[in-house]
C-alpha positions in Angstrom: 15.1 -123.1 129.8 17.7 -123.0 127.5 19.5 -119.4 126.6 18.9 -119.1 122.6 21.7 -116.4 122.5 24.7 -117.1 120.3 28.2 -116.3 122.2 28.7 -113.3 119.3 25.2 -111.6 120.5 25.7 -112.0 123.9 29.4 -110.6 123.8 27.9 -107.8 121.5 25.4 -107.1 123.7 28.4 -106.8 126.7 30.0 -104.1 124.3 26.8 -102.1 124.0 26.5 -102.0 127.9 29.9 -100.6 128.0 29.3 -98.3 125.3 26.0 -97.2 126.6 28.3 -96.8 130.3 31.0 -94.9 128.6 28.8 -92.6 126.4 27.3 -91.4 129.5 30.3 -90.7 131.4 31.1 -88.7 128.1 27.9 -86.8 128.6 28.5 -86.2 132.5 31.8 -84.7 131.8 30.7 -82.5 129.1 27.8 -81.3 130.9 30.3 -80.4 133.9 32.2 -78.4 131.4 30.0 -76.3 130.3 
């Protein structure tokens, strides 16, 4: 079956993962600081 995603959504969707894995590190660290 072919994959109907475009290079530009699939490499947006890579940059939401990392997001997504960064803003929860951000969240871990400021819930250590408080």
């Amino acid at each position: 079956m072919k994959n109907n995603y475009s290079e530009a959504e699939i490499a947006l969707q890579e940059k939401l993962k990392q997001a997504e894995k960064e803003n929860k590190s951000l969240m871990q660290k400021l819930e250590t600081a408080n």
